[in-house]
NUBA-638287 format. One record per residue (C-alpha): residue number from 1; residue in three letters; x, y, z. Coordinates in Angstrom, 3 decimals. Example, Ala and Ser with C-alpha at 12.3 -4.5 7.8 and 13.67 -1.06 7.14 Angstrom:
2
[rec 1, ALA, [12.300, -4.500, 7.800]];
[rec 2, SER, [13.670, -1.060, 7.140]];
This chain:
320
[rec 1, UNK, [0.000, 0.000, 0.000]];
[rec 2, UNK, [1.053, 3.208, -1.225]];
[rec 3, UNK, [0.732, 6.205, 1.010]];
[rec 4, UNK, [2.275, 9.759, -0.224]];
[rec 5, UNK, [2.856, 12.028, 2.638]];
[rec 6, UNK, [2.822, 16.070, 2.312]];
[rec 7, UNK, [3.880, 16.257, -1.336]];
[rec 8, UNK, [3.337, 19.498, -3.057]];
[rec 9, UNK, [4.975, 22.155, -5.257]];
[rec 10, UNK, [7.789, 23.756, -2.386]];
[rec 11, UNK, [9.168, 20.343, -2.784]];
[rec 12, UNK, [9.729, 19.457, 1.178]];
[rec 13, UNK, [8.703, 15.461, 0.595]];
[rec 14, UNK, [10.481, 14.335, -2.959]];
[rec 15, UNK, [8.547, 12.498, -5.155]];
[rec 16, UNK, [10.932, 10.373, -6.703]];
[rec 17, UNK, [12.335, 9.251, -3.335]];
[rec 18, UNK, [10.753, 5.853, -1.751]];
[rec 19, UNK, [10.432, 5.292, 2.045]];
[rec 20, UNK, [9.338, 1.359, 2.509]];
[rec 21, UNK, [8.529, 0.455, 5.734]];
[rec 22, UNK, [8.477, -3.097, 7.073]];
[rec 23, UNK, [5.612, -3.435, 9.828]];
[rec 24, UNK, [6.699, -6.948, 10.610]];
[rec 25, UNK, [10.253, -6.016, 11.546]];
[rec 26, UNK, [8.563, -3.074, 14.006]];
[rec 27, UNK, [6.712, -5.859, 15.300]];
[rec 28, UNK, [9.503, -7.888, 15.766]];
[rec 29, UNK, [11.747, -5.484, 17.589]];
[rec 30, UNK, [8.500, -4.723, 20.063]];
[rec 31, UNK, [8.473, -8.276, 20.615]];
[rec 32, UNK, [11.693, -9.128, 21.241]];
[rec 33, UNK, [11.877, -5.847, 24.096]];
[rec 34, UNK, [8.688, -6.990, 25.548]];
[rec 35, UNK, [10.890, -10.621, 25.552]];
[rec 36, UNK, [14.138, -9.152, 26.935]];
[rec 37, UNK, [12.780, -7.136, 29.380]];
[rec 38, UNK, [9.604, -8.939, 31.150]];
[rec 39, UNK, [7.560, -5.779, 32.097]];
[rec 40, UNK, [5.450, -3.527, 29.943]];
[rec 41, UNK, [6.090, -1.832, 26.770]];
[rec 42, UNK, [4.781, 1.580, 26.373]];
[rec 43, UNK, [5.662, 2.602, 22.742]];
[rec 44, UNK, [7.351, 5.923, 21.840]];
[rec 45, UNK, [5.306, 7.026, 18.483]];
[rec 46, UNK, [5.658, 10.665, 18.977]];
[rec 47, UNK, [6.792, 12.651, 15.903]];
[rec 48, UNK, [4.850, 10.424, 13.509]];
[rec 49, UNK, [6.123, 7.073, 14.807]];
[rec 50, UNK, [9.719, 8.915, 13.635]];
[rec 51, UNK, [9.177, 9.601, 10.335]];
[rec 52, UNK, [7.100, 5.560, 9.823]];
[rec 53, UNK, [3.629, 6.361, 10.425]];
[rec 54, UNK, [2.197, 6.593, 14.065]];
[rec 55, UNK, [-1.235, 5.193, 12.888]];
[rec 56, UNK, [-0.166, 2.195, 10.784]];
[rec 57, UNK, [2.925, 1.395, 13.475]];
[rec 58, UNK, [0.207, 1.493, 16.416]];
[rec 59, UNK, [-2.453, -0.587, 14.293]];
[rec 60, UNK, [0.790, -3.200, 13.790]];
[rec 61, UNK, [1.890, -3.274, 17.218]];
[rec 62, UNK, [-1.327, -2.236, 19.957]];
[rec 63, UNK, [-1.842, -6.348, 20.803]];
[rec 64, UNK, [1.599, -5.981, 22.256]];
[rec 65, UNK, [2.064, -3.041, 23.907]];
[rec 66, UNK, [0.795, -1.705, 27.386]];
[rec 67, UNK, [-0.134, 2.118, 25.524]];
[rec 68, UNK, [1.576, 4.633, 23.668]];
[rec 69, UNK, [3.918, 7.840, 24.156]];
[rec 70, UNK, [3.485, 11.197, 22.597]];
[rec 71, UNK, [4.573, 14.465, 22.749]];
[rec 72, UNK, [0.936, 15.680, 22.491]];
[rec 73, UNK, [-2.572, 15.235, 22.560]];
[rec 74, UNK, [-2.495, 16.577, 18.880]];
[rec 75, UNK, [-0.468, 14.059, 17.966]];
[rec 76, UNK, [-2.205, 11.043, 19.620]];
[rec 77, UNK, [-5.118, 12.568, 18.349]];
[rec 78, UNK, [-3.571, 12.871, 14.494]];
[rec 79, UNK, [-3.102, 9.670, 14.540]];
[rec 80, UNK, [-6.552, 7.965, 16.274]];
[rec 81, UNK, [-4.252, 6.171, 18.893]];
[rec 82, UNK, [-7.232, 4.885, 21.381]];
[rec 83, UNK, [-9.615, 4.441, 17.700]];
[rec 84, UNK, [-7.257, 1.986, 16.218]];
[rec 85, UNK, [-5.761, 0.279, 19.154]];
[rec 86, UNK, [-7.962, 0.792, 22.044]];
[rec 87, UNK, [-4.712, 1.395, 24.233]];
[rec 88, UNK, [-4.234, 4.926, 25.968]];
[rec 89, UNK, [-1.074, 6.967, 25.640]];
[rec 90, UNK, [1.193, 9.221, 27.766]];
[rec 91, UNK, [1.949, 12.743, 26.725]];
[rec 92, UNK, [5.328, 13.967, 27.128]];
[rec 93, UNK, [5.512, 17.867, 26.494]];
[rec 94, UNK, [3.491, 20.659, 28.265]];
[rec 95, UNK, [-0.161, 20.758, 27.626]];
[rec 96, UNK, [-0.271, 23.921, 26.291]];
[rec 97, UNK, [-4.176, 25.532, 26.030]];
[rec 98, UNK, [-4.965, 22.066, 26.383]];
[rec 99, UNK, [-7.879, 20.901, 28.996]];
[rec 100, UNK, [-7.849, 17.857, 31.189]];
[rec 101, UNK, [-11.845, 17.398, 29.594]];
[rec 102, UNK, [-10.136, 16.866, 26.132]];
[rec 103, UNK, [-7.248, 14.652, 27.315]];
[rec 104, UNK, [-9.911, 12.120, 29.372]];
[rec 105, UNK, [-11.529, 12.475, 26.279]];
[rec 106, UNK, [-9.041, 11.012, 23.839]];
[rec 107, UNK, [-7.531, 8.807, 26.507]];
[rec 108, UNK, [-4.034, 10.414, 26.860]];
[rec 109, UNK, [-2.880, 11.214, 30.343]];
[rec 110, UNK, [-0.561, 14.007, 30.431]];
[rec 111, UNK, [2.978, 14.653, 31.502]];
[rec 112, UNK, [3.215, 17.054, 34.611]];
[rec 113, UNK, [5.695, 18.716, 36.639]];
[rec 114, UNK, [4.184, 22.127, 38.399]];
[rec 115, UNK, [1.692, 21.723, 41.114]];
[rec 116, UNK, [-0.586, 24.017, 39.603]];
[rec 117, UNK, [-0.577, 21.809, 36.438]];
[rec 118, UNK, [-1.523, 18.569, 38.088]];
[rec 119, UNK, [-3.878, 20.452, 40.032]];
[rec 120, UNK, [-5.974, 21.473, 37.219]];
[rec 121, UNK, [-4.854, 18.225, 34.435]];
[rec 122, UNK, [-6.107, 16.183, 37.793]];
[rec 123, UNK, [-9.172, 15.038, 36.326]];
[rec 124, UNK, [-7.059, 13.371, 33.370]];
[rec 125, UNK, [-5.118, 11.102, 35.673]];
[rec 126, UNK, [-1.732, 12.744, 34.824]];
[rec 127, UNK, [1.441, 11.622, 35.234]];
[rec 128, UNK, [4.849, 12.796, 36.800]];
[rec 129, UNK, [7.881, 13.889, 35.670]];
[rec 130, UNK, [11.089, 13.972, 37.241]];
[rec 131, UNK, [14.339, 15.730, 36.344]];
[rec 132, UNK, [17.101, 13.137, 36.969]];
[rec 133, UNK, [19.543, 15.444, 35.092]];
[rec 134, UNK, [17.601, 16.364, 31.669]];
[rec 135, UNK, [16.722, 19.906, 33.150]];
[rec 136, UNK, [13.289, 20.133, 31.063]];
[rec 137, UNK, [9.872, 19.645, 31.508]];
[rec 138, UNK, [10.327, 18.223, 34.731]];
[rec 139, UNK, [9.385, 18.179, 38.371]];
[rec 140, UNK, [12.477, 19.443, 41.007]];
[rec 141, UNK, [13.174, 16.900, 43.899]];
[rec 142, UNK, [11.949, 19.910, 46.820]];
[rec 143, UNK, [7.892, 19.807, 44.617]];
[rec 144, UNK, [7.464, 16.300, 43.994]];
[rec 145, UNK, [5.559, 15.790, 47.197]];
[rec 146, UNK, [3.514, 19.166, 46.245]];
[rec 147, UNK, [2.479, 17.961, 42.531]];
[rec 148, UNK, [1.532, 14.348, 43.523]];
[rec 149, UNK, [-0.589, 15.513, 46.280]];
[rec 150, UNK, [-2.088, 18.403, 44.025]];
[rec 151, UNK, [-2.464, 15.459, 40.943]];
[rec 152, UNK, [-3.709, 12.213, 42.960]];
[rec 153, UNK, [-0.163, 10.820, 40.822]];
[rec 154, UNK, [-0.159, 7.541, 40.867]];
[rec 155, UNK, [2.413, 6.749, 37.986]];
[rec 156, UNK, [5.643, 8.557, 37.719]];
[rec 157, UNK, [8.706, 8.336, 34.996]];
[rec 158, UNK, [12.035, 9.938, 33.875]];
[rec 159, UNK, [14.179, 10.904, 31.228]];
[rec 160, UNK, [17.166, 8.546, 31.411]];
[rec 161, UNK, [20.075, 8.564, 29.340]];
[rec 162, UNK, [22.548, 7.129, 31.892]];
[rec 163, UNK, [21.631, 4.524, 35.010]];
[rec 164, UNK, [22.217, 6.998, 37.683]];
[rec 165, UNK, [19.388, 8.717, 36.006]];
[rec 166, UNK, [17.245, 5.671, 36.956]];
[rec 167, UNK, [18.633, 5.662, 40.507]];
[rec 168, UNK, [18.134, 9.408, 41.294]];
[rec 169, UNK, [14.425, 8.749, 40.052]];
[rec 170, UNK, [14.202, 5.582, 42.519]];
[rec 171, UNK, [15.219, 7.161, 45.430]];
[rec 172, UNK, [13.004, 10.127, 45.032]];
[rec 173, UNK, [9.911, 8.120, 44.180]];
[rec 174, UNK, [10.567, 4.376, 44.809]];
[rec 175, UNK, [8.781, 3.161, 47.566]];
[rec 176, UNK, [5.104, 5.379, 47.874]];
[rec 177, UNK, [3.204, 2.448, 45.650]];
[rec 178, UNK, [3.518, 4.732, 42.077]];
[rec 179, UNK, [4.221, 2.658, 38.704]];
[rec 180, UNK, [7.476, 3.703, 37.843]];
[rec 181, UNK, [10.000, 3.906, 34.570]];
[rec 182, UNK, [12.946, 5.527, 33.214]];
[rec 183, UNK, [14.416, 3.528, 30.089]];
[rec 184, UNK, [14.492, 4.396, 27.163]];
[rec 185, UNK, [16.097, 2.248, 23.966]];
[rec 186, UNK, [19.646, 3.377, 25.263]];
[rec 187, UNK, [18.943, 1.597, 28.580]];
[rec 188, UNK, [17.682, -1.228, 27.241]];
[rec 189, UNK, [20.292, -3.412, 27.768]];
[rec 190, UNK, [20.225, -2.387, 31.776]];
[rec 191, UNK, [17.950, -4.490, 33.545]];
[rec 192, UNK, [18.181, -2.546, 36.643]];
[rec 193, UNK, [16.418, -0.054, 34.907]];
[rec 194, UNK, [13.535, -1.835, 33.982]];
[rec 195, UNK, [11.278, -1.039, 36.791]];
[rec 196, UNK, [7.593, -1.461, 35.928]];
[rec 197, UNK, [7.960, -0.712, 32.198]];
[rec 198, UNK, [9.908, 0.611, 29.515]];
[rec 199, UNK, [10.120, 2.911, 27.481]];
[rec 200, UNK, [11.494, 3.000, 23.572]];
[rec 201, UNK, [11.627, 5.106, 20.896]];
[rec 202, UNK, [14.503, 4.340, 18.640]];
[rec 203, UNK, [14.837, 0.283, 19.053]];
[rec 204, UNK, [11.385, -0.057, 17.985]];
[rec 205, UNK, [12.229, 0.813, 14.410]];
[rec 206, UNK, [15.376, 0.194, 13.807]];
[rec 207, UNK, [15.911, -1.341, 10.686]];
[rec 208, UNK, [12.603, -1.227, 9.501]];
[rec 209, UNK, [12.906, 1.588, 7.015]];
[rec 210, UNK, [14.467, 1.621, 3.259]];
[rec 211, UNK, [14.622, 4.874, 2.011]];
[rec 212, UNK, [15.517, 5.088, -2.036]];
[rec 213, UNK, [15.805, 7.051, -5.090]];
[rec 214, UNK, [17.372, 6.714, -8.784]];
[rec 215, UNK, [20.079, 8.189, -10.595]];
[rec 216, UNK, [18.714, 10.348, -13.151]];
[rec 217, UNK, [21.863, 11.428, -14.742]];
[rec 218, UNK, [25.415, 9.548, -14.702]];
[rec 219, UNK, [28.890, 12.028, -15.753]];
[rec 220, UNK, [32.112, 10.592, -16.694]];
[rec 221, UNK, [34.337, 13.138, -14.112]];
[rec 222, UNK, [37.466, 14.385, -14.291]];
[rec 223, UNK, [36.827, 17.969, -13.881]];
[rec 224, UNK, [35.123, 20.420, -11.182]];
[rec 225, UNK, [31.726, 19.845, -10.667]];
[rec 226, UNK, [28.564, 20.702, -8.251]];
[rec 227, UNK, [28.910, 23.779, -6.486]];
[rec 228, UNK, [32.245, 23.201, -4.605]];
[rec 229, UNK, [33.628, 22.266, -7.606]];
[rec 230, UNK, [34.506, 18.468, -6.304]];
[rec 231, UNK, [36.383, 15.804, -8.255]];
[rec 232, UNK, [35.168, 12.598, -8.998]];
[rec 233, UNK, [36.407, 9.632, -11.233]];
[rec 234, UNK, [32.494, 9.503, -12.180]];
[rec 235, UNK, [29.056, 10.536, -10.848]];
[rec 236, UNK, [25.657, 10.326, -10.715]];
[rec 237, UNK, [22.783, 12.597, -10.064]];
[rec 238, UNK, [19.594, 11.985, -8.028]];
[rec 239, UNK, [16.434, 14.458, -6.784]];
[rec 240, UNK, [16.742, 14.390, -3.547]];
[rec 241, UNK, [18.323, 17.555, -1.676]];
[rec 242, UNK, [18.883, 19.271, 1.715]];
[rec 243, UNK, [15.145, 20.444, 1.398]];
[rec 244, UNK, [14.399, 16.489, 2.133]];
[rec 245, UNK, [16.763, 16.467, 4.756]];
[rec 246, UNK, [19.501, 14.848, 3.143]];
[rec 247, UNK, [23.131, 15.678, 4.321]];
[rec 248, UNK, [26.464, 14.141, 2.681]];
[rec 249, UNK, [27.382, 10.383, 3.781]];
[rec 250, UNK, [27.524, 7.051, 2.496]];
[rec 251, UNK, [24.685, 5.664, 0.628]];
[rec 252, UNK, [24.775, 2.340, -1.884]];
[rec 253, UNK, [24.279, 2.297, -5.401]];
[rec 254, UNK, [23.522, -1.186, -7.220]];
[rec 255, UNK, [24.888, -2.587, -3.602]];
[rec 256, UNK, [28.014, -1.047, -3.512]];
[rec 257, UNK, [29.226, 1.327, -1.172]];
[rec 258, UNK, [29.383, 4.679, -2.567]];
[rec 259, UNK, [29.130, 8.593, -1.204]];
[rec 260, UNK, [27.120, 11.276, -1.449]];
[rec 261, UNK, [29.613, 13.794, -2.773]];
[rec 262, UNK, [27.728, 17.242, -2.535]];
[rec 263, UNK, [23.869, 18.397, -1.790]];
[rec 264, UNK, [21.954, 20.752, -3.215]];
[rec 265, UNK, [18.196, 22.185, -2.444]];
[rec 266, UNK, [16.788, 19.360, -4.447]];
[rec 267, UNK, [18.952, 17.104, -6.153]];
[rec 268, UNK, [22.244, 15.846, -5.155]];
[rec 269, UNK, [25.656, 14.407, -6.442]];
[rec 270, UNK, [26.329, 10.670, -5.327]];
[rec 271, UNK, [29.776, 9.118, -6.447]];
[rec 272, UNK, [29.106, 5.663, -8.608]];
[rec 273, UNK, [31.130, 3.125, -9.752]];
[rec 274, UNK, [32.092, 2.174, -13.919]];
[rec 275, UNK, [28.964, 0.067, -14.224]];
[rec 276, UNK, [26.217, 2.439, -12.756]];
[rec 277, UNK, [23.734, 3.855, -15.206]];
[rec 278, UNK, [20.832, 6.248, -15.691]];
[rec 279, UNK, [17.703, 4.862, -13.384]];
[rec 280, UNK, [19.669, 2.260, -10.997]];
[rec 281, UNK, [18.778, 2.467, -7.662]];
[rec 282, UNK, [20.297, 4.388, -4.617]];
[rec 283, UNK, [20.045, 3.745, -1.449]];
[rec 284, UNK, [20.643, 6.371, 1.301]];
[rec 285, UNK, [19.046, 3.862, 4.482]];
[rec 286, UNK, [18.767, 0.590, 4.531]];
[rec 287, UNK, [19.819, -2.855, 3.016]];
[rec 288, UNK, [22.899, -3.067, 4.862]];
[rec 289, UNK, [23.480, 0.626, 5.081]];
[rec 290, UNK, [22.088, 1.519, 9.278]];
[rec 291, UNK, [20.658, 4.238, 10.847]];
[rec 292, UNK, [24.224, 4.599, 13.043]];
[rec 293, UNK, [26.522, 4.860, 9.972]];
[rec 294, UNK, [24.171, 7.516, 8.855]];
[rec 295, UNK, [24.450, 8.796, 12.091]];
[rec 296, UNK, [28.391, 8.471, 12.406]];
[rec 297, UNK, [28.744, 10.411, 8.989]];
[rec 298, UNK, [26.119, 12.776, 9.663]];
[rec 299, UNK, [27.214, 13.463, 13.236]];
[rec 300, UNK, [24.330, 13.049, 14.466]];
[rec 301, UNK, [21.836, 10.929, 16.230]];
[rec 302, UNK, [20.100, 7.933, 14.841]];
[rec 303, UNK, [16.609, 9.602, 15.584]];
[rec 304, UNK, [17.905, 12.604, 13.810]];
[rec 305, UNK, [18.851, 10.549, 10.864]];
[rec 306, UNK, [16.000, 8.251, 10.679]];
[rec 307, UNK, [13.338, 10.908, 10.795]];
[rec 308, UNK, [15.148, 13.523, 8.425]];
[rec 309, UNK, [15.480, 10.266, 5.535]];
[rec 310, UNK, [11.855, 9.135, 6.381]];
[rec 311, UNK, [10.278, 12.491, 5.900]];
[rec 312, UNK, [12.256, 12.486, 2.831]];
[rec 313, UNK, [9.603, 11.099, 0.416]];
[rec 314, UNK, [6.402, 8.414, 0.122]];
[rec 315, UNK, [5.707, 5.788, 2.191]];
[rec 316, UNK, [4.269, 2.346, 1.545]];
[rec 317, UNK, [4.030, -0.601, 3.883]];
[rec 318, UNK, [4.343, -4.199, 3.953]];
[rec 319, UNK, [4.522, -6.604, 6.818]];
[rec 320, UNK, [6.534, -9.607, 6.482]];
């Protein structure tokens, strides 16, 4: 199934650029967490599931997760998160002009950290927030007695990057009878910081997207070319630019490992090898080439990677 996302004439999702997305291996990865771990899985699908599709990756995976995680209640709402799965989500970022009514209402229970917040979010069941460390959105160690009290909390979390994130949170809020998590896919592998659930964002998808394009045009080199006036033995041409979030890195071309020599608003030049030709196929994530070599060239983070190549063009979905 074909789905083409936000195309129009300023050219910000490319056309010609592919973005296949395997629902089984999405699936898989929940599966395997829920496995490794042993407690609940709430799924991160905030920012459109990363660039995949929040609505098709929570229809693929609700029978095995405990709810979702959003940033907001337009975004759970965006993507009918209770309609399709029947499982409620947690919203991470402030709930800006946004009523506790309309939260109950859609099933999301929001993130707080003020008193004043959970006083009047109460009625949604909301949820605290605790800065280990992250220094945003979240509740100091002198007001978490305040906002539980003011919310009737009965579930708080963290953002945890490192495990004495997880400890910090344990010690301030272990022991009062609250559900309580902190990891995140980087903690994954920590089983202290399981708790009562987990959290992940990144591990759920990776390697589940193929991003592609085709050359268009293929130059014998030799001489300056592009706009820096780079060298290349040969190169190829495809429509896919900075304006799709593409940077300079490796990509593959017919399989082999090639670069992505310069990028321009729309169209960019890849380096190709003697046997490349107008309309093969180019790669820039997936089959064999990962969201952390994109990363590593990119300096960047795999989130940062995977969304910018996802938003990049059209979906379509398959589920092995």
């Amino acid at each position: 199934m074909l789905f083409k996302r936000g195309y129009d004439a300023t050219g910000m999702h490319s056309e010609h650029v592919h973005v296949d997305i395997d629902l089984g291996r999405v699936r898989g990865n929940v599966a395997r967490i829920a496995g490794q771990t042993g407690v609940d899985v709430i799924a991160v699908v905030k920012s459109d599931a990363y660039g995949l599709g929040a609505r098709r990756v929570a229809e693929a995976i609700g029978d095995l997760v405990s709810e979702f995680c959003v940033f907001s209640l337009a975004e759970a709402r965006a993507a009918s998160l209770w309609e399709v799965a029947q499982k409620p989500s947690m919203s991470l970022g402030p709930a800006i002009g946004v009523g506790a009514s309309e939260l109950a209402e859609a099933h999301v229970r929001p993130a707080v950290w003020t008193a004043e917040e959970a006083r009047r979010l109460r009625d949604a069941r909301p949820l605290l927030n605790v800065d280990t460390g992250m220094r945003r959105f979240a509740c100091l160690a002198a007001q978490i007695d305040a906002v539980i009290a003011a919310g009737g909390i009965d579930e708080a979390f963290t953002h945890a990057t490192r495990m004495e994130h997880v400890r910090l949170l344990v010690s301030l809020v272990g022991g009062r009878g609250l559900r309580v998590h902190a990891a995140a896919s980087a903690l994954l592998n920590e089983p202290e910081a399981y708790l009562n659930a987990v959290r992940p964002g990144m591990a759920l998808y990776r390697g589940a997207a193929r991003v592609s394009t085709r050359l268009v045009e293929v130059h014998d080199g030799g001489l300056p070319a592009g706009y820096g006036g780079f060298v290349a033995d040969r190169f190829g041409v495809i429509l896919c630019g900075y304006s799709h979030g593409l940077r300079r890195g490796p990509c593959l071309v017919n399989g082999g490992c090639r670069s992505i020599l310069e990028v321009g608003m729309q169209s960019a030049f890849v380096e190709v090898g003697p046997n490349d030709r107008n309309g093969d196929e180019v790669v820039l994530l997936g089959g064999g080439l990962s969201e952390a070599q994109i990363a590593g060239a990119w300096e960047s983070s795999e989130q940062q990677a995977l969304v910018a190549l996802t938003g990049a063009g059209m979906r379509a979905y398959h589920q092995a």
